[in-house]
Backbone as CSV, one residue per row, in Angstrom:
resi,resn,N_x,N_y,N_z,CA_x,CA_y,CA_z,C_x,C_y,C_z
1,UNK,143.096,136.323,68.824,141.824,137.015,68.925,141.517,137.752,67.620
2,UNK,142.664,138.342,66.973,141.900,139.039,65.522,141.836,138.133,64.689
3,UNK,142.565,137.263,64.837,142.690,135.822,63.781,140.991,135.734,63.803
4,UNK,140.742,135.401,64.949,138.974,134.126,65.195,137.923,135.855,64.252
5,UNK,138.311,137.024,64.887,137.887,138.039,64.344,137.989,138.387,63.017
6,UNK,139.426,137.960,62.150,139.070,138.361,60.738,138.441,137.367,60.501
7,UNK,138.284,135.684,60.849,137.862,134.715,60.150,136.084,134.302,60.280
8,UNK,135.855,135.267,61.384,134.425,135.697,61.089,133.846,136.241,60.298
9,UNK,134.421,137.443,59.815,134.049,138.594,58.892,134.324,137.885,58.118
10,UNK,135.309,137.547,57.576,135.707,136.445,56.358,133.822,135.484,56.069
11,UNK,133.347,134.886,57.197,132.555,134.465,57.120,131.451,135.021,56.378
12,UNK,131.082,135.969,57.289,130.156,136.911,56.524,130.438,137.749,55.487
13,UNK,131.211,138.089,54.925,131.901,138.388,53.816,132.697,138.410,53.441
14,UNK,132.029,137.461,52.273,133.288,136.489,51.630,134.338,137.387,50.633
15,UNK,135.275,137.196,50.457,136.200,138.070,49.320,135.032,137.856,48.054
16,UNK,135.407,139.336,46.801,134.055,139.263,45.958,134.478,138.297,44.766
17,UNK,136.208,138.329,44.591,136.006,136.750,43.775,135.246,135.872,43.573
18,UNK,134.969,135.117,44.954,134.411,134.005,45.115,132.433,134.332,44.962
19,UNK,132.253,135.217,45.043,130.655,136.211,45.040,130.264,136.962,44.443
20,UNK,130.855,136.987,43.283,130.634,137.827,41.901,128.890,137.091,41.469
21,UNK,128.447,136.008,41.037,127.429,135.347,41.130,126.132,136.040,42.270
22,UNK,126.873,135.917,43.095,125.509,136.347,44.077,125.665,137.769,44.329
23,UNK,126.535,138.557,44.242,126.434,140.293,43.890,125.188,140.069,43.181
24,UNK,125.478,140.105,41.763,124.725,140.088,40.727,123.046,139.721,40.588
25,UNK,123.175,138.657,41.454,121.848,137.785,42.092,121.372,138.632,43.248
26,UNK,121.872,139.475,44.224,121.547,140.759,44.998,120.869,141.570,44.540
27,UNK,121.953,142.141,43.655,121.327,143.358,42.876,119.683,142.946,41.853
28,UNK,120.104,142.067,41.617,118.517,141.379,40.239,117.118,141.707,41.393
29,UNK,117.562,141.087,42.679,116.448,140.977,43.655,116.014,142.292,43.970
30,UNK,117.006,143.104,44.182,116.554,144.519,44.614,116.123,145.588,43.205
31,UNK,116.751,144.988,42.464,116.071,145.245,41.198,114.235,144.970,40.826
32,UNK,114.555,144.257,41.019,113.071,143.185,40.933,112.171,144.402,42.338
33,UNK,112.551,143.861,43.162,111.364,144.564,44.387,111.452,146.292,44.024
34,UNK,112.356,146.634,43.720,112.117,148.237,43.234,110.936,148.299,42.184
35,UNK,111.146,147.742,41.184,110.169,147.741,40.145,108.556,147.059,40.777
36,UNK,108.840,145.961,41.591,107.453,145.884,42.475,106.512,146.800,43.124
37,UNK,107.450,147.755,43.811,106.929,148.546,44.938,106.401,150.018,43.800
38,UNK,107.344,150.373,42.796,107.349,150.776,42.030,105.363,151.153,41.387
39,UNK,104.931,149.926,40.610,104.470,149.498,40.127,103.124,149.491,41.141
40,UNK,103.262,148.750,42.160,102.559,148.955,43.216,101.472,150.310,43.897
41,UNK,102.705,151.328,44.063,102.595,152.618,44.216,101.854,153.831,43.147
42,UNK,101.833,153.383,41.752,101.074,153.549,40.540,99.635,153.308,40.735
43,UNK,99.473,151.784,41.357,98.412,151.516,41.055,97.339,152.133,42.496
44,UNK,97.952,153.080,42.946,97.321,153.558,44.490,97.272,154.245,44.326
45,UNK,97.958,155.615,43.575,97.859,156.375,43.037,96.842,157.230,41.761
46,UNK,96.588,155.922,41.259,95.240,155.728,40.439,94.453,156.733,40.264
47,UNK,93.871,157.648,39.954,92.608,158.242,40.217,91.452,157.769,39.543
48,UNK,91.389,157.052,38.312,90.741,156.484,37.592,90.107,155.228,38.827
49,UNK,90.541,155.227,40.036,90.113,153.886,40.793,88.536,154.075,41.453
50,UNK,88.886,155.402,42.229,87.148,156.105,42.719,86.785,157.121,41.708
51,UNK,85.578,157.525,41.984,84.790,158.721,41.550,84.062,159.195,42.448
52,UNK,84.865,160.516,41.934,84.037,161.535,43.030,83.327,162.896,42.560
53,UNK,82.219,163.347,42.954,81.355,163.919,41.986,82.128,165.409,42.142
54,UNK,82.012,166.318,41.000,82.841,167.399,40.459,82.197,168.363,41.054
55,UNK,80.991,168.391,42.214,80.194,169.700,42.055,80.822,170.461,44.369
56,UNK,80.520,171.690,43.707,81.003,172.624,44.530,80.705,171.658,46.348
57,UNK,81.628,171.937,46.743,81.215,171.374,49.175,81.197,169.766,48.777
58,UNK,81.280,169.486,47.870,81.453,167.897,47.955,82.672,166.952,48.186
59,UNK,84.020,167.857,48.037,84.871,167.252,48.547,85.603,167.472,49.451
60,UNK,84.597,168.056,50.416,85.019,168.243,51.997,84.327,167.164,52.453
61,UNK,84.920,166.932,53.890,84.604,165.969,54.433,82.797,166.550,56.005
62,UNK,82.609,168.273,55.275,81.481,168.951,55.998,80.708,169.531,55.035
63,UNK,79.929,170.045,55.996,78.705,170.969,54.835,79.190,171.702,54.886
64,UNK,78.769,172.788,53.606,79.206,174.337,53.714,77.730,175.038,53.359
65,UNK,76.628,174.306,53.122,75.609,175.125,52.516,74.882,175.610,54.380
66,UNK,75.271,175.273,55.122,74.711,175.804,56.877,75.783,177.300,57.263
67,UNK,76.074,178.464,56.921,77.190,178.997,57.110,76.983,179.480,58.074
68,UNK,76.134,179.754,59.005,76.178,179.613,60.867,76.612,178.979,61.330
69,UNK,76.285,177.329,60.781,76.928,176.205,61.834,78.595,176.240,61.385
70,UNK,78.886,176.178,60.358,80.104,176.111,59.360,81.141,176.962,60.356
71,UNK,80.231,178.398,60.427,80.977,179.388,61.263,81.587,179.059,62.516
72,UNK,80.210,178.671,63.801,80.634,177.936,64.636,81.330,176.999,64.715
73,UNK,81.645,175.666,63.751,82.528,175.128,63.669,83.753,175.387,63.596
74,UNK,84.161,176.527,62.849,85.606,176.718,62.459,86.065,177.590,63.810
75,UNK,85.004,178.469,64.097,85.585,179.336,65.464,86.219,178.408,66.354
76,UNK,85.531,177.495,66.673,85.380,176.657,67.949,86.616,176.015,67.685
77,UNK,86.992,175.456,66.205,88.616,174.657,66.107,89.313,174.983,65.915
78,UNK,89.413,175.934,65.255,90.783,177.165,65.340,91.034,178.380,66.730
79,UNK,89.956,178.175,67.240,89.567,179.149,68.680,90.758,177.817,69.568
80,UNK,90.019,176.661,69.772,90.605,175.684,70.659,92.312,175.668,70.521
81,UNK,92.516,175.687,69.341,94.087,175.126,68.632,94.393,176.282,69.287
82,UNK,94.156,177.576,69.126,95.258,179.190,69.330,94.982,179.262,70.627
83,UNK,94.092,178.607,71.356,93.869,178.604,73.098,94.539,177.679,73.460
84,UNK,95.397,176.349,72.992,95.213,175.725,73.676,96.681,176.012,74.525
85,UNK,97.936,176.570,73.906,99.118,176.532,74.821,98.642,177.974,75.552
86,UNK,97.997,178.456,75.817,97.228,179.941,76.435,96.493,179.316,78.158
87,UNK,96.033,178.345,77.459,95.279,177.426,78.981,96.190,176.392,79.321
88,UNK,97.137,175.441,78.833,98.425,175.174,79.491,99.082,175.610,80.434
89,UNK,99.406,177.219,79.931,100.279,177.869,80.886,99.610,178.197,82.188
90,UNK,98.168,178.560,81.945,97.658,179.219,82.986,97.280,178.347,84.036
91,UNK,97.037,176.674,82.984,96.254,175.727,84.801,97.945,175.281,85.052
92,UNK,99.348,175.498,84.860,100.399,175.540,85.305,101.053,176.840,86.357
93,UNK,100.631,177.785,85.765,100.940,178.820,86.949,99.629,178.360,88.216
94,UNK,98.263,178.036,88.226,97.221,177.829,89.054,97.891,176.892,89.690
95,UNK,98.519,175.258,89.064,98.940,174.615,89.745,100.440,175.075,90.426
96,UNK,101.373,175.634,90.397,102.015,176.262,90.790,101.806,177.522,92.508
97,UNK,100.582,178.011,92.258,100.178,178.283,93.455,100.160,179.965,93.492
């Protein structure tokens, strides 16, 4: 039984004598795709790729020139977020009885 067991592993890895060649040929590949992904990741990184205009509330994804609505907005999502484990507990004690 360890016999059929070392001569598996044996299988899948071979002593590195015989695999000095394909080490080498391993490493080139992972070499190679590092410098891919590498290279890759540069080019996404880019900023030179979009343009986006330099002037003040433009690189939000809201208005800021409404500062009533702006207001109401932020109350209402930061109000919800700090309420929300506050109303958890409470429709849990309600359901609770």
């Amino acid at each position: 039984m360890l016999l059929k067991k070392r001569l598996s592993l044996s299988f899948l890895f071979p002593p590195l004598s015989q695999n000095t060649l394909s080490l080498t040929m391993y490493a080139n590949v992972l070499a190679r795709s590092a410098m891919r992904s590498r290279v890759a990741s540069r080019q996404v990184m880019r900023s030179d790729l979009y343009h986006f205009s330099n002037s003040n509330g433009q690189n939000i994804p809201f208005n800021t020139t409404n500062r009533p609505a702006l207001a109401l907005k932020m109350i209402s999502f930061l109000g919800l977020g700090f309420a929300a484990p506050f109303l958890g507990a409470a429709w849990q004690f309600h359901k609770a009885g």
